[in-house]
N, C-alpha and C positions, 0 to 999 in steps of 0.2 A: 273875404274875411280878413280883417288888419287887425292883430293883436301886438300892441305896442311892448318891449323888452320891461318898459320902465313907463307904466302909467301914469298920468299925470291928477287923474282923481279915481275916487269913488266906484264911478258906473264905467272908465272903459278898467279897472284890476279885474270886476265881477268879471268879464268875458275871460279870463283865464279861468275862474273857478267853474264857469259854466260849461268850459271844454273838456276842465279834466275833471268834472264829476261822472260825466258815463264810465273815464277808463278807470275808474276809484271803485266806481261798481263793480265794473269789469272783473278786477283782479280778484274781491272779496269773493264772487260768483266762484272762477277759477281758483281759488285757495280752497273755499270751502269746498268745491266737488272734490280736490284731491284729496283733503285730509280725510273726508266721508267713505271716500274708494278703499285708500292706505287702511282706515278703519276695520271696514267691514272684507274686506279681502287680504287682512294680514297676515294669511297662509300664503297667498299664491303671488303678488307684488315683491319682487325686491327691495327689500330693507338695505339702506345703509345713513352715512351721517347725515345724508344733506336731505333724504325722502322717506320719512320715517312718520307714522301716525302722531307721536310726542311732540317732535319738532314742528311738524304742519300744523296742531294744534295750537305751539303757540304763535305760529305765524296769522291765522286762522284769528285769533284773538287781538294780537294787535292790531290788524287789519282793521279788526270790529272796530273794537272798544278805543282805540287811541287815534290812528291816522285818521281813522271817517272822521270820527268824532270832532276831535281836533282843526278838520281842513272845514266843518259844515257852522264851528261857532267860527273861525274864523271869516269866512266866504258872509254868514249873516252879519257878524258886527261891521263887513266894508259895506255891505249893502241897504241893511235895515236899522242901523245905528243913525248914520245923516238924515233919515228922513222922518227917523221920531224925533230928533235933535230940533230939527228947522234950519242947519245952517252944515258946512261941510267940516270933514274930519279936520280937528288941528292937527298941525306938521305931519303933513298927509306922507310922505316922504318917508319918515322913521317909522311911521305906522306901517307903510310899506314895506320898507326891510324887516322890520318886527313880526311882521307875519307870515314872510317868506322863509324867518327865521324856525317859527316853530312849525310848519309843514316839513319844513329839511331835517329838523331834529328827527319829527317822528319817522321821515322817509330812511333815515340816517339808522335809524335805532332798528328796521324792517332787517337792511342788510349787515349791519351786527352780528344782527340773530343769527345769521345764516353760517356767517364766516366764523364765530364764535357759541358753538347752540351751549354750551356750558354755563356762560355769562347771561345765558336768554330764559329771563323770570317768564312763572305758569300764562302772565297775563301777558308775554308777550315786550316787557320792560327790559332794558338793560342796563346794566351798572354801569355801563361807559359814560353814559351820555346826560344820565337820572339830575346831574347838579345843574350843568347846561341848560337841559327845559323847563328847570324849574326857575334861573333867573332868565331866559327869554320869555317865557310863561309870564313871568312878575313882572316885566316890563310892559307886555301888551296888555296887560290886566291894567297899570298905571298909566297907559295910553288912553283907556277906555272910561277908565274916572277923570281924567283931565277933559276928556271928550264931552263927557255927563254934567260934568260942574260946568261947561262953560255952554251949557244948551241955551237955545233961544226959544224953546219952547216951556210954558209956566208950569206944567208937569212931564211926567217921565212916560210913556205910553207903555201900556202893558207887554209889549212885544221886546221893548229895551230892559225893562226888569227880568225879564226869565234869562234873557240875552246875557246880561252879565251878573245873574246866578249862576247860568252854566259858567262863564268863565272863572268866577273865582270857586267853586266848584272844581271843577276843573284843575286850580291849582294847589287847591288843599289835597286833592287826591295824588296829586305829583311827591307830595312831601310826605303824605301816607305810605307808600305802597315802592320802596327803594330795595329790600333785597329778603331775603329769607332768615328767618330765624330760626333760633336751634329750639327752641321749647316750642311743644307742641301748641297751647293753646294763644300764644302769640302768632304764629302765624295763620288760627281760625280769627283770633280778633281784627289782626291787620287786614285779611283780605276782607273781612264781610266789610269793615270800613270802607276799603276801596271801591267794591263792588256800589255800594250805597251809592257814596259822594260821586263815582266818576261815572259807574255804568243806569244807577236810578235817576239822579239827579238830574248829571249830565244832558244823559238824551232826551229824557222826560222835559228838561226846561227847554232842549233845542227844538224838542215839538211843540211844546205850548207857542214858544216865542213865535215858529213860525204858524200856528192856528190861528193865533189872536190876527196876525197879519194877512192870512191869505183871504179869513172868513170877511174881512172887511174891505182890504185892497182889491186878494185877488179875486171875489165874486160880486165885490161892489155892494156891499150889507152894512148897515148900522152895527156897531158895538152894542149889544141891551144895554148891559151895564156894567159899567168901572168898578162897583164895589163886587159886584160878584168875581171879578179878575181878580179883585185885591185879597179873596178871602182864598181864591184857588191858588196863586201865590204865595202870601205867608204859611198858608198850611201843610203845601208839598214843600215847600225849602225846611219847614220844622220838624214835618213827618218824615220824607223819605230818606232822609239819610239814618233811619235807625231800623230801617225795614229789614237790612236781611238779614241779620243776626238770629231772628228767630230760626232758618233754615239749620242751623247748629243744633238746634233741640236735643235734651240729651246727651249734648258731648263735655265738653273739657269747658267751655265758657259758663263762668258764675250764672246762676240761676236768673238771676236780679238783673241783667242785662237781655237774658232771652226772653222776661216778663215783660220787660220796657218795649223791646221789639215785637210783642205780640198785640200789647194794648194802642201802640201809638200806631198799628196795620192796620188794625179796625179803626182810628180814625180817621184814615184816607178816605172813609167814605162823605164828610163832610168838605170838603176841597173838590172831591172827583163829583159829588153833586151838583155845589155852584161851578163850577165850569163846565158839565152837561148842561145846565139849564141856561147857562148864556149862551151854548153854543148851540143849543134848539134855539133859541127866540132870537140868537142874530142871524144866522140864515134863513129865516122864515122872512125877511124884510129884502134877499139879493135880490139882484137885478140883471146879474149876468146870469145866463143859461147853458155855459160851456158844461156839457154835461158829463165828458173825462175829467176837468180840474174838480168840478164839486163831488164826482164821486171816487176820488182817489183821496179829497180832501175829507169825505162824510169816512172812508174804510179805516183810513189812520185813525180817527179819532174814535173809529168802535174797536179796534184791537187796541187802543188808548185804555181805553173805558173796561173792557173784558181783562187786559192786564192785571190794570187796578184791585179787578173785581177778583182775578185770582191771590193778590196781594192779600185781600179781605177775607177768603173764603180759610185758606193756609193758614190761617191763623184764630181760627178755633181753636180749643185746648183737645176736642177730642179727633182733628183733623190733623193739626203739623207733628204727632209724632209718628204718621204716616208719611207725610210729604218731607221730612227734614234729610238733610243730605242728600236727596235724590236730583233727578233730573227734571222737576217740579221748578224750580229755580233758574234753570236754564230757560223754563219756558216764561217765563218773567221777563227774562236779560231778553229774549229774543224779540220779546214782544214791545218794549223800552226799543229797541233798535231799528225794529222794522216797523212802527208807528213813523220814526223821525225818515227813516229813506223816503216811504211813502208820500208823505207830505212834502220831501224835498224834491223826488220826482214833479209832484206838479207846482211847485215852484219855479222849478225850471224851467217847464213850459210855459209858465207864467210871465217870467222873464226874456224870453230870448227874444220877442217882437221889441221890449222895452231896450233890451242892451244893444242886439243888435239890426232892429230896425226890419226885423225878417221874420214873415208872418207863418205861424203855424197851420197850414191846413191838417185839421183832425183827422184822421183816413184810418180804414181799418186794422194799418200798423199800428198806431197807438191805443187804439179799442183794445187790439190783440195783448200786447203790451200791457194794460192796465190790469185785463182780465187777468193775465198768466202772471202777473205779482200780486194781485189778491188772494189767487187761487195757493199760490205757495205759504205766502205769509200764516192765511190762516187755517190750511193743513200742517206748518208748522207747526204751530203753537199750539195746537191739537193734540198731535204727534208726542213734541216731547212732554206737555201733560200727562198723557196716557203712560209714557213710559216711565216717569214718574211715581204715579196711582200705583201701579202695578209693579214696580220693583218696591216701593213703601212697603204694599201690603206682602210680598214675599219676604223681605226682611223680615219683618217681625213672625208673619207665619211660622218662617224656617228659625227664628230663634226661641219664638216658646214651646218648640216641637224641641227643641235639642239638636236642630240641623242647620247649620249655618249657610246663606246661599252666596259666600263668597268665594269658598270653594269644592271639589267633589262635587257629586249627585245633587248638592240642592243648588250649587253655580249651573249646572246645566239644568236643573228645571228653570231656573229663575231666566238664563237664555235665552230656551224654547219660548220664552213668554213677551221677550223685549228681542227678539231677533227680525220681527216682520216691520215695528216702526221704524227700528234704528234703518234696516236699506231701503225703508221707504223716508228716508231724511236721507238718502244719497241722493236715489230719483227726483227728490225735491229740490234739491243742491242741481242737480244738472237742468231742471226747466227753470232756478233760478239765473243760472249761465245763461242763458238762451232768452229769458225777458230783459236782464240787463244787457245785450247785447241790441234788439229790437230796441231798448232806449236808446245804445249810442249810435243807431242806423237813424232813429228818429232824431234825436237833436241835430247829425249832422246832416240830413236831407236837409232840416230846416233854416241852420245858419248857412249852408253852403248854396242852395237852389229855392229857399222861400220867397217869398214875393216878395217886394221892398212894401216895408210899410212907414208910419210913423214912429222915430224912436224917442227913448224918450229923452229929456234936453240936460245934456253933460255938463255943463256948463252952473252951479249953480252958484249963485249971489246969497250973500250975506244975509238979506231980509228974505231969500227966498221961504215961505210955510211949509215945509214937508207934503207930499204926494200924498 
């Protein structure tokens, strides 16, 4: 395995980003089992600066929401931008340093946090760095429309529009979400902004982007149809970024904006429909039978769908002043996050006979593998629903009883009641350590001892058609 310091296109930078996606899992697996442990055993764990349930929280959160994030639309736009283009990236070079540029920010801003946890925002941001990623952010952003206006192909494939909605996405939430403010319901308005643009949008577009591409490259399927793409695209880039504000219900945010947020939830159901329905009738036409890539590709896009669907439900008038402020919301964010690993998991596999020429055999590791991040993903999002439901309906119980369940007698009933999911989302946090770990033993069997196969051709020409 020859991974070059300084690639010279496209397809050999991907082999970097294929190597260091399992250890990217890796850490988030090991962040999240400690902050879950520091959580739920913050009696008996030693507390101090550096190992503190707060602190691993927000490390916990950057991990999520920023570094994956951030390193998965990059890794797609070197990979899947040239081949809906038709032709290779311009000044591949700066695009290179530009991108190396903003994985070091966010790896940069990680340990910050650590050495600085004062200066480290709830999401995980820091003030050092915040102007920094936002003009290297703007630069690969302006990389990526120089890329797009000089395409050779007569339209834009559906996989390069969500592609760079997340990016500038992506960037508008860099500009959003810079430090704390002193008045209370500015920092309810900033974050639910952030959370929309960076954590709905964001991943939400980095799964589509890679759905539209895996259901037709990676299992060899017809597209149904381009307008149905087109209608699930302008709909989520219009709708989702005004989804979570309704989770506020109730509080300090003007009425008139958590309406907007309620009526424009319910219409995710038109978007999340035609992209169900394209994405039944274009698998129904594949031709490949890898039956781990299409059933890790079919699980993402029903906890895709189920997300959604909690987006929809939350937002009845006689439902969200149950679910608002709780852990209802989390299960959203979780479910936006782990749609996009899922699908990027079998991208990955998708890719590595292609980058490096080194063939997968499917083996009961990867069965195991696939099973044990299903089975976590969607007892997650189960999980903190439930815990959600259930602290919603204690809230208000314990406030038109006259007994408040944030502290005293009704804090420890409302406990007794959210105590069994919460350490069962530790256990869940340590079999997710241990699947992402079974993936970086599977990708590295496969680049390091798979069989040589056909890779695919590095090399590409100016009139070359996209793959």
């Amino acid at each position: 395995m020859r991974i070059k310091i300084f690639p010279k296109n496209e397809q050999a930078f991907s082999k970097f980003f294929i190597v260091l996606s399992p250890l990217l899992f890796l850490l988030l697996g090991i962040v999240s089992l400690t902050k879950e442990a520091f959580f739920i055993f913050a009696g008996i764990l030693p507390q101090n600066n550096f190992l503190n349930s707060g602190l691993l929280e927000k490390l916990n959160n950057h991990i999520t929401y920023s570094l994956i994030l951030s390193f998965l639309i990059i890794f797609l736009t070197v990979y899947l931008l040239p081949k809906t283009l038709g032709r290779k990236l311009i000044i591949f070079p700066i695009f290179f340093l530009t991108s190396l540029g903003v994985i070091g920010l966010e790896s940069l801003d990680l340990l910050l946090g650590v050495l600085f946890p004062n200066n480290f925002l709830f999401f995980g941001n820091t003030s050092f760095t915040s102007i920094f990623k936002i003009l290297i952010f703007f630069a690969f952003v302006g990389l990526v429309i120089i890329n797009i206006l000089a395409k050779k192909e007569p339209s834009l494939f559906v996989s390069s529009q969500y592609l760079f909605g997340a990016s500038l996405f992506y960037l508008i939430s860099l500009m959003i979400y810079r430090g704390d403010f002193v008045v209370f319901s500015d920092n309810f308005f900033i974050n639910s902004m952030y959370v929309s643009t960076h954590i709905y949008v964001g991943y939400s577009f980095v799964f589509l982007s890679l759905l539209h591409f895996m259901i037709t490259k990676g299992i060899n399927a017809t597209l149904y149809s381009k307008t149905l793409g087109s209608i699930g695209f302008w709909g989520f880039l219009f709708l989702l970024p005004w989804t979570n504000f309704k989770f506020y219900f109730g509080s300090v945010l003007p009425n008139w904006i958590e309406n907007i947020s309620l009526y424009l939830s319910i219409s995710l159901s038109l978007p999340l429909l035609a992209t169900t329905v394209n994405f039944i009738r274009t698998v129904t036409t594949r031709s490949d039978e890898n039956n781990i890539i299409y059933s890790l590709i079919s699980f993402s896009f029903g906890i895709f769908v189920i997300t959604n669907v909690f987006q929809i439900v939350s937002s009845l008038s006689n439902i969200i002043p149950i679910l608002s402020l709780t852990n209802f919301e989390i299960a959203i964010r979780y479910g936006y996050v782990f749609s996009a690993i899922l699908i990027s998991v079998s991208f990955i596999y998708y890719l590595i006979p292609k980058i490096f020429g080194r063939e997968i055999k499917f083996s009961r590791l990867e069965s195991i593998t696939s099973f044990f991040l299903k089975f976590v993903v969607s007892v997650t999002l189960l999980s903190n629903a439930l815990i959600g439901v259930v602290s919603g309906y204690s809230w208000n119980a314990g406030a038109n009883a006259g007994n408040p369940t944030i502290y005293g007698e009704g804090y420890s009933l409302l406990w007794s009641l959210i105590r069994t999911p919460l350490t069962l989302n530790m256990f869940l946090s340590l079999i997710l350590l241990f699947a992402f770990l079974l993936f970086f033993v599977s990708v590295l069997k496969a680049v390091v001892n798979g069989d040589i196969t056909e890779a695919e051709t590095i090399e590409l020409t100016e009139e070359e058609l996209p793959v």
